[in-house]
ChimeraX commands (.cxc) that place a marker at each C-alpha (Angstrom):
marker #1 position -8.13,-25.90,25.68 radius 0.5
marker #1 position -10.69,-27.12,27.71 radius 0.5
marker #1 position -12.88,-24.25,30.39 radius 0.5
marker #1 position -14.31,-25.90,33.17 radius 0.5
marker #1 position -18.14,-24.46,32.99 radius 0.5
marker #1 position -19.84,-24.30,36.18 radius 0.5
marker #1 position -22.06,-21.61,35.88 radius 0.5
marker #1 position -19.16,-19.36,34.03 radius 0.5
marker #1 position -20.55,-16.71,31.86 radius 0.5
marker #1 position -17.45,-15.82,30.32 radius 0.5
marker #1 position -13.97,-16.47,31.19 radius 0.5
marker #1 position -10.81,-13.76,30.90 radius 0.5
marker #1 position -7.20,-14.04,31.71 radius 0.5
marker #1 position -5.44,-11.40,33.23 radius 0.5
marker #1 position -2.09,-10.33,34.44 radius 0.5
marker #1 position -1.12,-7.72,36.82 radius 0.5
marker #1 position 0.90,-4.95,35.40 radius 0.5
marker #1 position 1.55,-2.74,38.95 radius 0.5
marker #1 position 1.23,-2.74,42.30 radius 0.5
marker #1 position 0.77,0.67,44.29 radius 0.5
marker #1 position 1.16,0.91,48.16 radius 0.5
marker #1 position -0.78,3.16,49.62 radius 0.5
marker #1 position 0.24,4.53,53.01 radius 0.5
marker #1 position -1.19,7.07,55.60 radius 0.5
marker #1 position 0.80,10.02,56.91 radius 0.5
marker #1 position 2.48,7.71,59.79 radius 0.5
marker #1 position 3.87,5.71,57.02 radius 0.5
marker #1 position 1.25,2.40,57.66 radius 0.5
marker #1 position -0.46,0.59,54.63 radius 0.5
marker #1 position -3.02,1.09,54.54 radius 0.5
marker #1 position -4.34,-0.60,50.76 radius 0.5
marker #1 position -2.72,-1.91,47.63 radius 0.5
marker #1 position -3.94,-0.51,44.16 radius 0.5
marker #1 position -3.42,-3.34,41.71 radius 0.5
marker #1 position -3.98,-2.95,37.69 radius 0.5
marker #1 position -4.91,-5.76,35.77 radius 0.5
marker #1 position -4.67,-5.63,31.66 radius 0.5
marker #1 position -5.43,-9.06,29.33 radius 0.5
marker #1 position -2.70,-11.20,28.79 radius 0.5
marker #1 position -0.78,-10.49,25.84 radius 0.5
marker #1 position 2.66,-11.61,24.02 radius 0.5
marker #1 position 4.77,-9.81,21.26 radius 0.5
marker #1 position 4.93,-12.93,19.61 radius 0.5
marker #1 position 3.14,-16.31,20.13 radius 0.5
marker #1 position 3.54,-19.96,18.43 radius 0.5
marker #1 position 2.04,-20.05,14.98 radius 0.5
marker #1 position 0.68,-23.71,16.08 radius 0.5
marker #1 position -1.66,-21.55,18.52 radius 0.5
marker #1 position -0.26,-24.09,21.46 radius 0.5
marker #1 position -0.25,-21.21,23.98 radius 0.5
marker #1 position -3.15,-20.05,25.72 radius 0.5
marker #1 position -3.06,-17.17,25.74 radius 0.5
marker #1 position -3.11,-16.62,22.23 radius 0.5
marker #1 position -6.81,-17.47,22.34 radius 0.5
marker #1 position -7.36,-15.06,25.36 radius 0.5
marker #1 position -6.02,-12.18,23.23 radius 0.5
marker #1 position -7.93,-12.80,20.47 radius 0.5
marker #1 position -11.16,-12.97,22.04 radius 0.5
marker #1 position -10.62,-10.23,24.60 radius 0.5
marker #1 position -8.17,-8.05,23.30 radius 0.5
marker #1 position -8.44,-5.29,25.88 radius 0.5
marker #1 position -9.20,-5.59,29.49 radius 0.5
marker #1 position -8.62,-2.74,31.92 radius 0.5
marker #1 position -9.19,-3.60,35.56 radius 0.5
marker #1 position -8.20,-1.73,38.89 radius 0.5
marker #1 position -9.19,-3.31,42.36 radius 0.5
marker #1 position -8.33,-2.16,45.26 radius 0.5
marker #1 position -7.00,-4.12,48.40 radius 0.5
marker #1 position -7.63,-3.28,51.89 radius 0.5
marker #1 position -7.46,-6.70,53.26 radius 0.5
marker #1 position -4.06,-7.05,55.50 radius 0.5
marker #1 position -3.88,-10.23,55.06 radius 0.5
marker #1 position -3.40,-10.47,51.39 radius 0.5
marker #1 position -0.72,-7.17,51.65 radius 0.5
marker #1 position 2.41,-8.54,49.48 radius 0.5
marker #1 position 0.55,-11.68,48.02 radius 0.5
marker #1 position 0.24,-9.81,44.49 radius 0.5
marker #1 position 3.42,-9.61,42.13 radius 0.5
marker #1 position 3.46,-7.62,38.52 radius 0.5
marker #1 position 3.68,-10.10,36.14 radius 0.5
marker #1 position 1.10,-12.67,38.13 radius 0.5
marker #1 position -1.60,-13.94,35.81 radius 0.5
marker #1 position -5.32,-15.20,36.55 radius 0.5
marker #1 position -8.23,-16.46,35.53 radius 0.5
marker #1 position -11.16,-14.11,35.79 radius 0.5
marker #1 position -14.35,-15.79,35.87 radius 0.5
marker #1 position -17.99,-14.22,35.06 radius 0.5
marker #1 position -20.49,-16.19,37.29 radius 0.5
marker #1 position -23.92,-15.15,38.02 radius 0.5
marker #1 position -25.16,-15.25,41.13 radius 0.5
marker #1 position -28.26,-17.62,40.03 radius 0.5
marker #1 position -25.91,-19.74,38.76 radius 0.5
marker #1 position -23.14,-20.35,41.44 radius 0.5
marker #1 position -22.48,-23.73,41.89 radius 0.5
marker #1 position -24.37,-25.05,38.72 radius 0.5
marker #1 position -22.00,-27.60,36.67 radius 0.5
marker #1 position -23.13,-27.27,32.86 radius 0.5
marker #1 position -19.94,-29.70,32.21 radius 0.5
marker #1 position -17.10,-29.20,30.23 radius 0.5
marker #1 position -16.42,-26.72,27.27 radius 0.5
marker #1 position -14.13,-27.07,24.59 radius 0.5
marker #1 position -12.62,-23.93,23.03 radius 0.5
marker #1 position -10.71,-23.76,19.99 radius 0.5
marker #1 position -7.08,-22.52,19.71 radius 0.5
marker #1 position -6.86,-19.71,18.02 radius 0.5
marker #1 position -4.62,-18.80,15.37 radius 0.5
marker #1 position -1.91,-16.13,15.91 radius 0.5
marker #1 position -3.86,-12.97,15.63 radius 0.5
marker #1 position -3.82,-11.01,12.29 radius 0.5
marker #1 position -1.62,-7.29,11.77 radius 0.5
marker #1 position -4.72,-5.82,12.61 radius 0.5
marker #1 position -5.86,-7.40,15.64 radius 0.5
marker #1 position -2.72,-7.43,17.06 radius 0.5
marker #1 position -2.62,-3.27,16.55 radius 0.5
marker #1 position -5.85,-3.47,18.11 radius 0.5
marker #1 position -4.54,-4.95,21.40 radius 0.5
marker #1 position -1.65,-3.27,21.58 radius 0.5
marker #1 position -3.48,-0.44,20.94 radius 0.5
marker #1 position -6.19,-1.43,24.22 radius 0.5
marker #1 position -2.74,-1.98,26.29 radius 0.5
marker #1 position -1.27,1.67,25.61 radius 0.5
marker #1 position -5.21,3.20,26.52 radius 0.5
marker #1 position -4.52,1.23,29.81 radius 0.5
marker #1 position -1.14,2.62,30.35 radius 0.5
marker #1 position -2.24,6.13,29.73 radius 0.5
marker #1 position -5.13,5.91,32.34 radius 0.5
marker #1 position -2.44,5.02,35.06 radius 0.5
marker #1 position -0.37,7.91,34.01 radius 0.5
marker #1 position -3.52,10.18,34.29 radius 0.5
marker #1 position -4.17,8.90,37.47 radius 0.5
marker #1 position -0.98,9.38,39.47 radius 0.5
marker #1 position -1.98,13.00,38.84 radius 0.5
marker #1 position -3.94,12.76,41.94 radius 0.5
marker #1 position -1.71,10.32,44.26 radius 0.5
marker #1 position -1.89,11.06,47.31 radius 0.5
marker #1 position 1.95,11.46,47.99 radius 0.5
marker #1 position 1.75,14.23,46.09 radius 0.5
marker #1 position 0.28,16.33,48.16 radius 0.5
marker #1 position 3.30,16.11,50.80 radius 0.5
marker #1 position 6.04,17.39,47.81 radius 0.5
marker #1 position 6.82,20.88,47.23 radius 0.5
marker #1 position 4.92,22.65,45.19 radius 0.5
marker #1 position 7.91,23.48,42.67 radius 0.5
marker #1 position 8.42,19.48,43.16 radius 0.5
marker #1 position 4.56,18.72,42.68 radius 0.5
marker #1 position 4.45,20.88,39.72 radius 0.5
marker #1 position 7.47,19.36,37.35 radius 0.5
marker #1 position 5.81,15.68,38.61 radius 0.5
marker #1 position 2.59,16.81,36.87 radius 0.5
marker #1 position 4.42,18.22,33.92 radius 0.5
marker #1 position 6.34,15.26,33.09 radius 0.5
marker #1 position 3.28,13.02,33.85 radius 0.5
marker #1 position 1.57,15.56,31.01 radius 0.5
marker #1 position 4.19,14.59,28.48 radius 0.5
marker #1 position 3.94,11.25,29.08 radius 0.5
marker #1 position 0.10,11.33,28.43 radius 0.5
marker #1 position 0.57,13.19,25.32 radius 0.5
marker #1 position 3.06,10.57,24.31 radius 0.5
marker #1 position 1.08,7.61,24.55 radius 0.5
marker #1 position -2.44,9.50,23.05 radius 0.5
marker #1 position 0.35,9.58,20.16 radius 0.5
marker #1 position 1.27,6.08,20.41 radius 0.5
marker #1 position -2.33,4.84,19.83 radius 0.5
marker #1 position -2.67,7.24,17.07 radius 0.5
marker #1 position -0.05,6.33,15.26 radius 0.5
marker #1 position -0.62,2.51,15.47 radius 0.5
marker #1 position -3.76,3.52,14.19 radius 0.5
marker #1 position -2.25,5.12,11.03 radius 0.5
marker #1 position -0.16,1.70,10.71 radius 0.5
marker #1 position -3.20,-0.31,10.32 radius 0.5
marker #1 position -4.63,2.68,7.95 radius 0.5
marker #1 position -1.45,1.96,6.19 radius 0.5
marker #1 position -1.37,-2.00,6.41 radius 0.5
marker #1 position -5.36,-1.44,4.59 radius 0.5
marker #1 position -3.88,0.13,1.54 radius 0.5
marker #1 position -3.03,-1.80,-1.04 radius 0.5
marker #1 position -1.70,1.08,-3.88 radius 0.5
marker #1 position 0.97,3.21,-3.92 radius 0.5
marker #1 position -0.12,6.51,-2.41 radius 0.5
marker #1 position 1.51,7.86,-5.67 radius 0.5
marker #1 position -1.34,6.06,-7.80 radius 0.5
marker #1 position -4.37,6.87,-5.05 radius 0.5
marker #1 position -3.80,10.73,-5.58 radius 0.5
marker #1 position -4.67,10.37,-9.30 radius 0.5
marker #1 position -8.20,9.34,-7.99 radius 0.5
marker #1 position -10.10,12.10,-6.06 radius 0.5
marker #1 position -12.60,9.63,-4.41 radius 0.5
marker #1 position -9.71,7.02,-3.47 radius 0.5
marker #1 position -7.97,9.89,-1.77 radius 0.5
marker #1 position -11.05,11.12,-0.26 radius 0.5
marker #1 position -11.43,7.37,1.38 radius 0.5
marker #1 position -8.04,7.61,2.26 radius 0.5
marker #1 position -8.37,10.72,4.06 radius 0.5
marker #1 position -11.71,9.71,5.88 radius 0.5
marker #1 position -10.31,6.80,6.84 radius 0.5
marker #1 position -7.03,8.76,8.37 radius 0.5
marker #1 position -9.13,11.12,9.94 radius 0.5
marker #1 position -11.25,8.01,11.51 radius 0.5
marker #1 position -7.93,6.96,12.72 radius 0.5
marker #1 position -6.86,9.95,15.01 radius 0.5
marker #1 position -10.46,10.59,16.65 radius 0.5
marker #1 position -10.79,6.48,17.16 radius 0.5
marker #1 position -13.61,6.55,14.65 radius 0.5
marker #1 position -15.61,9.41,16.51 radius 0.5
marker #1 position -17.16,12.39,14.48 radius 0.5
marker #1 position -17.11,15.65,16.23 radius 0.5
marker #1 position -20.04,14.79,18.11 radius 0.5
marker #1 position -18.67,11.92,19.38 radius 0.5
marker #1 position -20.85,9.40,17.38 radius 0.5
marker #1 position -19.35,6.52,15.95 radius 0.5
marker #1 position -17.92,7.43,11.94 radius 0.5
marker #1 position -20.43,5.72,9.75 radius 0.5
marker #1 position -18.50,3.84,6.43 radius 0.5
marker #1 position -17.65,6.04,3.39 radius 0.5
marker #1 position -19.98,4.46,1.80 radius 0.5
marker #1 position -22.75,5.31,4.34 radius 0.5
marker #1 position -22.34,9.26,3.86 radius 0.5
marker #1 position -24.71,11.21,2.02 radius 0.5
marker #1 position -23.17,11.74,-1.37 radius 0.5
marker #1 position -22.99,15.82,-0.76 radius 0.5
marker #1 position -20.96,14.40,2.25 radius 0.5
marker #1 position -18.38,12.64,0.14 radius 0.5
marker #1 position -18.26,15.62,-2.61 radius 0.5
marker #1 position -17.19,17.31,0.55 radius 0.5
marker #1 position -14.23,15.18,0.94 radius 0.5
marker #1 position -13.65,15.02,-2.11 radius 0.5
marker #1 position -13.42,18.53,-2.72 radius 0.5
marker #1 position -11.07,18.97,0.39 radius 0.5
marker #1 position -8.48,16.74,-0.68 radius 0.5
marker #1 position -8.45,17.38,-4.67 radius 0.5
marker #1 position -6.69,21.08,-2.81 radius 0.5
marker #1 position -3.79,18.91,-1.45 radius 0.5
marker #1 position -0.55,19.31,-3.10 radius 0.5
marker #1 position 0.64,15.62,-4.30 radius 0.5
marker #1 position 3.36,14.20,-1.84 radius 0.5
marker #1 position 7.21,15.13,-3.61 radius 0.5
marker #1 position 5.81,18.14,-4.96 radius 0.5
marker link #1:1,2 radius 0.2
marker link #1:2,3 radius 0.2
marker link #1:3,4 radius 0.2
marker link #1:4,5 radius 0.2
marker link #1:5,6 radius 0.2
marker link #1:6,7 radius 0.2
marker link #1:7,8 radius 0.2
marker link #1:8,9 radius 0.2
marker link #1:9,10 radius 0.2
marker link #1:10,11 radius 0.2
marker link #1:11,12 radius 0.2
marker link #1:12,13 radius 0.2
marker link #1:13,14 radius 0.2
marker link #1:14,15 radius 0.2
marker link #1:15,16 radius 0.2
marker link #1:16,17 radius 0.2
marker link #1:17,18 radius 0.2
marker link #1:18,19 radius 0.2
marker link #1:19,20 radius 0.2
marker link #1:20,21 radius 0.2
marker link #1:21,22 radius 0.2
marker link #1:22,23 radius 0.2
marker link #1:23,24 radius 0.2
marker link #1:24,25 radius 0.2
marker link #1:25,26 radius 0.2
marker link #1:26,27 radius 0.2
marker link #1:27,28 radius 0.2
marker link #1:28,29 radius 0.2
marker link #1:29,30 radius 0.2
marker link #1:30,31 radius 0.2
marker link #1:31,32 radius 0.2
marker link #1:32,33 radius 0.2
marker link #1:33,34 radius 0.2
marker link #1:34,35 radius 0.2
marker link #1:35,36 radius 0.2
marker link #1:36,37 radius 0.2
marker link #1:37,38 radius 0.2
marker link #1:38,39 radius 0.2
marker link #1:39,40 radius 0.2
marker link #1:40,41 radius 0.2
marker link #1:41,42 radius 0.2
marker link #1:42,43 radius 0.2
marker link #1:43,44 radius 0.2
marker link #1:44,45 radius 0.2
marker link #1:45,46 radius 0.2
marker link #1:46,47 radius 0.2
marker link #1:47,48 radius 0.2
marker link #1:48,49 radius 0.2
marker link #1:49,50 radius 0.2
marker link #1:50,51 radius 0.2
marker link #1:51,52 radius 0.2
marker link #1:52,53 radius 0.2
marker link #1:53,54 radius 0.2
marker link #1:54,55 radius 0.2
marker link #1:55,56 radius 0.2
marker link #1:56,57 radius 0.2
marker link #1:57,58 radius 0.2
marker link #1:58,59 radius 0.2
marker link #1:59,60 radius 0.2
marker link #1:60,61 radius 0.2
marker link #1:61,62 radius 0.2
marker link #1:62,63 radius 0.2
marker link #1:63,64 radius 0.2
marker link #1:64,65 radius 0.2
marker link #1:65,66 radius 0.2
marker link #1:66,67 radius 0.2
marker link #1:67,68 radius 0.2
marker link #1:68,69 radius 0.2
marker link #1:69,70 radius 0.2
marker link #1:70,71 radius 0.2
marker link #1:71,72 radius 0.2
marker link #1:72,73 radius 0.2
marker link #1:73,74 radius 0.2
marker link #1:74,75 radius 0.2
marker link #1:75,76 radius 0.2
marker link #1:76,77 radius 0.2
marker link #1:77,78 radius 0.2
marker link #1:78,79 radius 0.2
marker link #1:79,80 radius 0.2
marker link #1:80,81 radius 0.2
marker link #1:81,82 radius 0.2
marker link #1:82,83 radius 0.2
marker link #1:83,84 radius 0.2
marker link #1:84,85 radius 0.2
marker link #1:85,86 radius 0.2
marker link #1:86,87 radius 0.2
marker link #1:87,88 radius 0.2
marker link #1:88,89 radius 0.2
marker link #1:89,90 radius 0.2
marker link #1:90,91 radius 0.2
marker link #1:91,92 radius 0.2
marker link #1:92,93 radius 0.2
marker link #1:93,94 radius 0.2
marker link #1:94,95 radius 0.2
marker link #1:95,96 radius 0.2
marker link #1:96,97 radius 0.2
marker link #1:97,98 radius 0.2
marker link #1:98,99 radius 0.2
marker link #1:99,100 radius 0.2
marker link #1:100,101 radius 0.2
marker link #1:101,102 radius 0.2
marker link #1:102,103 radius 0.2
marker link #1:103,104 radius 0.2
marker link #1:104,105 radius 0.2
marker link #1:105,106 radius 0.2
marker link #1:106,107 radius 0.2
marker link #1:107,108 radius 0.2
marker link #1:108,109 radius 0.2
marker link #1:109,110 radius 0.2
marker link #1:110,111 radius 0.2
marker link #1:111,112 radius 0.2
marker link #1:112,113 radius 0.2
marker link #1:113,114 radius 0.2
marker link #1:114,115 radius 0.2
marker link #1:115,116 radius 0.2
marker link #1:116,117 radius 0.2
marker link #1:117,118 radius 0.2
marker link #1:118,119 radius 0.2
marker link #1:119,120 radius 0.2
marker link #1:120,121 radius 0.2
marker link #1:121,122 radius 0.2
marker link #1:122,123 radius 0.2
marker link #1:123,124 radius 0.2
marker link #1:124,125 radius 0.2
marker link #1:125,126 radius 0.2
marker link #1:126,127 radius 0.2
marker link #1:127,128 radius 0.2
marker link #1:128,129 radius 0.2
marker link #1:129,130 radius 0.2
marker link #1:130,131 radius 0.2
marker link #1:131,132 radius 0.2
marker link #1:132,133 radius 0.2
marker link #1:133,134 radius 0.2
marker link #1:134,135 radius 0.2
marker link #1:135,136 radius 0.2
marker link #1:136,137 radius 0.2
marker link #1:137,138 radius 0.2
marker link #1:138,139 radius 0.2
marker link #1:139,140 radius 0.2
marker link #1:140,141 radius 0.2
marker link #1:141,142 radius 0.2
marker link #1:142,143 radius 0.2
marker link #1:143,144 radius 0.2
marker link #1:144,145 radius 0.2
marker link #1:145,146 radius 0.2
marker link #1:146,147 radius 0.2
marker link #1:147,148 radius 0.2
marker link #1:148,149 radius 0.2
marker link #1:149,150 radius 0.2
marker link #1:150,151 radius 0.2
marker link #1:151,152 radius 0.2
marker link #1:152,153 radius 0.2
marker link #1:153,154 radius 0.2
marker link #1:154,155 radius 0.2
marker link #1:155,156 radius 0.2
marker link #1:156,157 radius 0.2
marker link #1:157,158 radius 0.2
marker link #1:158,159 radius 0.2
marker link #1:159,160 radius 0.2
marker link #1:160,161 radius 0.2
marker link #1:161,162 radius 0.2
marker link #1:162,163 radius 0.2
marker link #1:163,164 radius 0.2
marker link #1:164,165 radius 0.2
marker link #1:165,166 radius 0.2
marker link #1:166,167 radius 0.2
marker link #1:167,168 radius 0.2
marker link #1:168,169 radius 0.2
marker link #1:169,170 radius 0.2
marker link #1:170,171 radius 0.2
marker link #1:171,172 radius 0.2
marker link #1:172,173 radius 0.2
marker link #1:173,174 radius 0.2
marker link #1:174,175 radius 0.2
marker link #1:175,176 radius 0.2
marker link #1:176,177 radius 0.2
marker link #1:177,178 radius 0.2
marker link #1:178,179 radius 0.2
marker link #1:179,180 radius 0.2
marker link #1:180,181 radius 0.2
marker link #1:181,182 radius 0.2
marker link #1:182,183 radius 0.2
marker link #1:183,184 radius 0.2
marker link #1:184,185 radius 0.2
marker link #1:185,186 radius 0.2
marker link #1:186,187 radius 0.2
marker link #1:187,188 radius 0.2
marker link #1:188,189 radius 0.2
marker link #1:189,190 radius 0.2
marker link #1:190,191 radius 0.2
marker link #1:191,192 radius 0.2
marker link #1:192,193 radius 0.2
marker link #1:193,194 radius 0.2
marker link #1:194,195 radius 0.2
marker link #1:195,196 radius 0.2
marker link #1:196,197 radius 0.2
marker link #1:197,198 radius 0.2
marker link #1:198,199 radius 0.2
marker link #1:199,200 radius 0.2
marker link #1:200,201 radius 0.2
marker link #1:201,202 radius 0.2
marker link #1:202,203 radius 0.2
marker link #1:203,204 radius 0.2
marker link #1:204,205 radius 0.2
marker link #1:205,206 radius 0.2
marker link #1:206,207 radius 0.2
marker link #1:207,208 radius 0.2
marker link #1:208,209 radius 0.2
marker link #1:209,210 radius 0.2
marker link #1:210,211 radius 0.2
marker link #1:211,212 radius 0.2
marker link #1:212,213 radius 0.2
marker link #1:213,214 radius 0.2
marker link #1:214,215 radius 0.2
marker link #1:215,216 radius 0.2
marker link #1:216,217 radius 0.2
marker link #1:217,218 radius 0.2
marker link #1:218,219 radius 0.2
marker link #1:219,220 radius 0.2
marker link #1:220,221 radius 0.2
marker link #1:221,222 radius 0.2
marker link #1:222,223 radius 0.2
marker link #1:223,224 radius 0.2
marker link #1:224,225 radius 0.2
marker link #1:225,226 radius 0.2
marker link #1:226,227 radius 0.2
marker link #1:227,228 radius 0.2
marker link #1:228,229 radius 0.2
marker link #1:229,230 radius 0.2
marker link #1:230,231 radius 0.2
marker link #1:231,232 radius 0.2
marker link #1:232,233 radius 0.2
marker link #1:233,234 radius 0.2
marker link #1:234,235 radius 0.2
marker link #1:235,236 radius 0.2
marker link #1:236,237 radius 0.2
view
């Protein structure tokens, strides 16, 4: 695939996953809300001949709202739409530095392909948090207003559990033993655990510091673990 690289810092593709209307209390539009996510694909040629592939791989996650108040472009933007999004700076605007060649990428591995899905459901769970504060809201009920809100709560808590457990699939997809044979092994288990636990908070501590390896605690640390999961009852038992 070749980028054409005039003054391009980096190059995205993105597709437009909704489309809000936004309209003042006589009913006018007023602006359109669009949400852009990175292209993506459940399943792509192993050959690597689509494009997108390589998009995916390189930027697996891209969240993007922008907001339209220009009447003239009102209806231009479909869901589904794709685009180029180009990084220029404005020193270089205009520059040509030629043509780049980029390598197709492979079809993504189990993991990276978690990983992105994982970025897409994030993106879809910041939409659902924010039609909390639509402003059509504000003209329903309050009985209406209220169930709206409640249902757009459960659908939050669904998809914070959808990211968690693809998570726990690539915990899984890591493990090469039987979880029979890890429990015989207080320090395999404790890794398991960790890494389980690393899972759930997206690799956060309680502070909110990124988890450091197992193999980066301090070895009171990893007694600790150890200790805490030699009290676990073996799984059948």
């Amino acid at each position: 695939m070749k980028i054409p690289h005039i003054g391009i810092a980096m190059r995205a593709k993105i597709q437009i996953g909704s489309v809000t209307s936004n309209n003042d209390p006589d009913g006018k539009l007023y602006s359109e809300q669009l949400q852009f996510s990175g292209v993506c694909a459940s399943k792509y040629p192993e050959d690597g001949s689509d494009e997108n592939n390589t998009f995916a791989r390189f930027s697996p996650s891209i969240n993007l709202d922008i907001t339209v108040a220009n009447p003239n472009l009102f209806g231009k933007f479909k869901v589904g739409d794709q685009f180029y999004l180009d990084f220029i700076r404005p020193e270089d605007e205009g520059k040509d530095f030629g043509i780049e060649e980029i390598e197709i990428c492979q079809v993504p591995d189990f993991k990276q392909a978690c990983d992105i899905l994982r970025g897409q459901i994030g993106a879809l769970d910041r939409q659902a948090v924010g039609l909390r504060v639509h402003p059509s809201l504000e003209k329903l009920k309050p009985e209406a207003r209220g169930d709206v809100l409640a249902n757009l709560t459960i659908c939050h808590r669904h998809l914070e559990d959808s990211r968690m457990r693809i998570g726990k699939a690539i915990q899984h997809s890591e493990t090469r033993e039987s979880i029979f044979d890890i429990q015989k092994d207080p320090e395999k288990m404790a890794r398991l655990a960790y890494k389980r636990y690393g899972a759930v908070t997206d690799f956060k501590n309680f502070q909110g510091n990124p988890m450091p390896e197992f193999d980066e605690l301090p070895e009171k640390i990893k007694e600790a673990w150890k200790a805490a999961v030699t009290v676990m009852e073996p799984v059948g038992q």
